[in-house]
N, CA, C and O of each residue as an XYZ file, in Angstrom:
304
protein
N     114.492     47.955    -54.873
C     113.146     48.471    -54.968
C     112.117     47.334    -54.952
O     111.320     47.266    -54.016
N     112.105     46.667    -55.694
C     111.856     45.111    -55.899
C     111.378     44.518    -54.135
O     110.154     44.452    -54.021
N     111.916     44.237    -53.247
C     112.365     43.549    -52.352
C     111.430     44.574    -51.221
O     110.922     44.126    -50.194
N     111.318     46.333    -51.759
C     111.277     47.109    -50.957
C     109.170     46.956    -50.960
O     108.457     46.877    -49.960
N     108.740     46.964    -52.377
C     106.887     46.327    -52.541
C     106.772     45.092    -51.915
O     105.788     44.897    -51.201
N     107.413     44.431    -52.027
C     107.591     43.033    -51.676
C     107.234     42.948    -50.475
O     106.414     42.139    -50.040
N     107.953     43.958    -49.711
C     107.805     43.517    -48.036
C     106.538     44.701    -47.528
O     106.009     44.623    -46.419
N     106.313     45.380    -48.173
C     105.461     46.330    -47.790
C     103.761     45.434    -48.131
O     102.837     45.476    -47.319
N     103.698     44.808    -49.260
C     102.550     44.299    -49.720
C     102.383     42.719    -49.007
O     101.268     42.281    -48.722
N     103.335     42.132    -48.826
C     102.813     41.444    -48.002
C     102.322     41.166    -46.342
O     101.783     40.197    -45.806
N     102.832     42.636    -45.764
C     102.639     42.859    -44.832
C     101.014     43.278    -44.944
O     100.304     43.073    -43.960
N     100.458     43.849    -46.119
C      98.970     44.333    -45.587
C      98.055     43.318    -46.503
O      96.903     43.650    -46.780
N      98.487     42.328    -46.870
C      96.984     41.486    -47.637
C      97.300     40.033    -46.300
O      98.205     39.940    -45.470
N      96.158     39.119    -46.588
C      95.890     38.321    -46.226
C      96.710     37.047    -46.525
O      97.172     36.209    -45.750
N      96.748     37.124    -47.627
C      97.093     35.908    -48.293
C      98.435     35.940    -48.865
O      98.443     35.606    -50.050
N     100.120     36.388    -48.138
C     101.707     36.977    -48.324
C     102.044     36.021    -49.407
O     102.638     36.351    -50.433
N     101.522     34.482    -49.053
C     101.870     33.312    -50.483
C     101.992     33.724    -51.564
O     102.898     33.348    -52.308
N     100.980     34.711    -51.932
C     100.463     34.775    -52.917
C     101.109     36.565    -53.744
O     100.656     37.183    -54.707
N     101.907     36.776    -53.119
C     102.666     38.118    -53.790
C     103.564     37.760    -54.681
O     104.511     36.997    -54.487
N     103.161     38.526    -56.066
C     104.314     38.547    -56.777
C     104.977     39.764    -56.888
O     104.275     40.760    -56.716
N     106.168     39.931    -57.136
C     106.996     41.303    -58.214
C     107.398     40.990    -58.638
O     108.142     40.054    -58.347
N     107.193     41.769    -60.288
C     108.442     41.381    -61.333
C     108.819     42.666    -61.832
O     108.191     43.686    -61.549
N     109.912     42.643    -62.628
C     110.683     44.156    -62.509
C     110.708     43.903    -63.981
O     110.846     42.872    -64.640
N     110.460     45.690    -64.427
C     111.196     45.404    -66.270
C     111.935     46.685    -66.066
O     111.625     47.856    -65.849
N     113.317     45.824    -66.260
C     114.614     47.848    -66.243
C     114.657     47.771    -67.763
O     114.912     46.947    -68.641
N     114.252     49.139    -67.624
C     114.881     50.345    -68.744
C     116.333     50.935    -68.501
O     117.240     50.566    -67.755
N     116.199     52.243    -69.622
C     117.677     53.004    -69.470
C     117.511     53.902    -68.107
O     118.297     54.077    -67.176
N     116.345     54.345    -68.317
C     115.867     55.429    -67.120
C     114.727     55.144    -66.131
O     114.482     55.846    -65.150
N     114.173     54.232    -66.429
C     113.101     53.623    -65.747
C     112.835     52.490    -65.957
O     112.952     51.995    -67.078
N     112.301     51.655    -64.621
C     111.969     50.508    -63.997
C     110.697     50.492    -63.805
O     110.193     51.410    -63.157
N     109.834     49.363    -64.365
C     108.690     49.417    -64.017
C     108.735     48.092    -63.223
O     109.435     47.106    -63.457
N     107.610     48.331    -61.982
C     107.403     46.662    -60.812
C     106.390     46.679    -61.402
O     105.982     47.757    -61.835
N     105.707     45.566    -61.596
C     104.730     44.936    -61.087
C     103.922     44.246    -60.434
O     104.386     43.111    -60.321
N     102.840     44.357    -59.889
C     102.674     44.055    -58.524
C     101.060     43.271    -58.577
O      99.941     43.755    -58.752
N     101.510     41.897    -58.348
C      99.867     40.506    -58.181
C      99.812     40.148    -56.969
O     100.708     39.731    -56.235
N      98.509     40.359    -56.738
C      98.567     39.919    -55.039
C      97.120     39.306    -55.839
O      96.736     39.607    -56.968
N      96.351     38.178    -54.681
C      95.250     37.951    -54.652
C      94.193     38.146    -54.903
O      93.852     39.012    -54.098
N      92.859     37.770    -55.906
C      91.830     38.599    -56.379
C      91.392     39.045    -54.837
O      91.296     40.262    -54.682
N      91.195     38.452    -54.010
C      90.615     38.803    -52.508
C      91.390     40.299    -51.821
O      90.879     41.254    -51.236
N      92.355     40.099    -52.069
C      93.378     40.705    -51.385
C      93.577     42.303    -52.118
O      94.310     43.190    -51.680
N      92.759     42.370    -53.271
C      93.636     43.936    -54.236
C      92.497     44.693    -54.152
O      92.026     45.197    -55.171
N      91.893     44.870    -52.873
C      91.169     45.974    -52.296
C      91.991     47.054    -51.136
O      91.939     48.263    -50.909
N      92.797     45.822    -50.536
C      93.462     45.822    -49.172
C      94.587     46.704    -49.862
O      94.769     47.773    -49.280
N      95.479     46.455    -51.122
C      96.354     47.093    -51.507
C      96.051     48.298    -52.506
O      96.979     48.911    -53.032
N      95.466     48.436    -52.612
C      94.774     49.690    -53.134
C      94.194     50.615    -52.618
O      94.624     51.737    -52.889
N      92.964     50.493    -51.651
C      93.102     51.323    -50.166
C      92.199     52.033    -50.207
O      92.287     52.465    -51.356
N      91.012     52.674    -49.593
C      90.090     53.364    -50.172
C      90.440     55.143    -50.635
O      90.956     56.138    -50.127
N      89.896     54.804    -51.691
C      90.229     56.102    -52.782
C      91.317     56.288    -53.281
O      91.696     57.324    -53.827
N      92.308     54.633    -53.036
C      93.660     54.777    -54.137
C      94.592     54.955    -52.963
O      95.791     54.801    -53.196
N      94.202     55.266    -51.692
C      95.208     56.416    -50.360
C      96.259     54.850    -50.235
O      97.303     55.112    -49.638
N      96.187     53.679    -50.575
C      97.434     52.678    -50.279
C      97.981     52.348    -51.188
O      98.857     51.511    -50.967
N      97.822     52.720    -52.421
C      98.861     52.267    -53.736
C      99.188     53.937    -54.024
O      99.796     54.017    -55.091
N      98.945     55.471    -53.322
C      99.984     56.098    -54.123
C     100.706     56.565    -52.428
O     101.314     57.608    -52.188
N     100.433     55.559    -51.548
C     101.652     55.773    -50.338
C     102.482     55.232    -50.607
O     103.634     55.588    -50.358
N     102.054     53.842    -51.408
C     103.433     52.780    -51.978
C     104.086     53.347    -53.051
O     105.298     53.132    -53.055
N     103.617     54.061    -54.037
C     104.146     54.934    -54.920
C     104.991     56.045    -54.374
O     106.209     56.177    -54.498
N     104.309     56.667    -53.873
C     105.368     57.833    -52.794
C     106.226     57.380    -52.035
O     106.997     58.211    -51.556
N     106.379     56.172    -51.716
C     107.626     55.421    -50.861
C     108.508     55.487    -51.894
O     109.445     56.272    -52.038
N     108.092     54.490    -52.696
C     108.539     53.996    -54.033
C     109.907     55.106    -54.271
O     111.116     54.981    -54.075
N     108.605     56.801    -55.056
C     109.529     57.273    -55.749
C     110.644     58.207    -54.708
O     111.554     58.895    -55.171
N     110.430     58.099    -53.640
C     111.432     58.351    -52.721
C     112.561     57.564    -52.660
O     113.632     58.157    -52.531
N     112.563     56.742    -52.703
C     113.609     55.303    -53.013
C     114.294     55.444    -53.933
O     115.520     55.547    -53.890
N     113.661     55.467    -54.831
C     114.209     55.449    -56.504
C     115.070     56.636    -56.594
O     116.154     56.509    -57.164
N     114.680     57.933    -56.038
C     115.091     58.837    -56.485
C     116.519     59.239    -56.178
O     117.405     59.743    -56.868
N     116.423     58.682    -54.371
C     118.015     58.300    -53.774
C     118.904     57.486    -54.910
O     120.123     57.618    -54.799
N     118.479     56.767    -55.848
C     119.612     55.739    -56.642
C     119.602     56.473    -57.798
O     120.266     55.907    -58.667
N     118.917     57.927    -58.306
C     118.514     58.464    -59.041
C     117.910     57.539    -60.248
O     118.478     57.457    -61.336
N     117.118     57.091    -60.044
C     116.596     56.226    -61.053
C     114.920     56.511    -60.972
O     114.512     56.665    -59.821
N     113.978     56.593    -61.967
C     112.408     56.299    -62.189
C     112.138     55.100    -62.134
O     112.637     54.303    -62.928
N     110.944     54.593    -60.785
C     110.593     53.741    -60.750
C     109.215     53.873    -60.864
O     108.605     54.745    -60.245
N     108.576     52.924    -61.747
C     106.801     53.114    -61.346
C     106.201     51.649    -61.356
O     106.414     50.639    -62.028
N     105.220     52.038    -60.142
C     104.355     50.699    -59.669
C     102.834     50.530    -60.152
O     101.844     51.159    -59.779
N     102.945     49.463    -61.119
C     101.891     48.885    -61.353
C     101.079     47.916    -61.066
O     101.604     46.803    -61.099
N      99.954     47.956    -60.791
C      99.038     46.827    -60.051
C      98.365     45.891    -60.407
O      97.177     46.200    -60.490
N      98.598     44.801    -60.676
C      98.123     44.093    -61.775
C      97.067     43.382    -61.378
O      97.115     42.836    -60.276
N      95.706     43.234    -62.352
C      94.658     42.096    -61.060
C      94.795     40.839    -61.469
O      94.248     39.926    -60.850
């Protein structure tokens, strides 16, 4: 899942150097977290939210195949 924001977020900001994820597993859920660039966390967010809950809806499509809860947080 990890690997799966990873490649999705650096494909749409400017500045790919500058992506982080870090993962915290639970029993039932995984939370990512997700730092991209002060410049850049317009681009991943999307107007009216429409690019961080497509990455979410990827997300929990993913997750759900491994049956596991994953949720993505955006950190500035």
């Amino acid at each position: 899942m990890k690997e799966l924001i990873e490649y999705v977020a650096r494909t749409l900001v400017d500045h790919p150097d500058q992506v982080e994820v870090s993962e915290v597993e639970g029993n039932q859920t995984s939370v990512l977290e997700l730092k991209v660039a002060k410049e850049d966390l317009g681009k991943i967010i999307g107007k009216q939210g429409r690019t961080a809950r497509a990455m979410r809806t990827i997300l929990s499509a993913a997750s759900a195949k491994v049956r596991k809860r994953t949720v993505l947080e955006i950190i500035e």
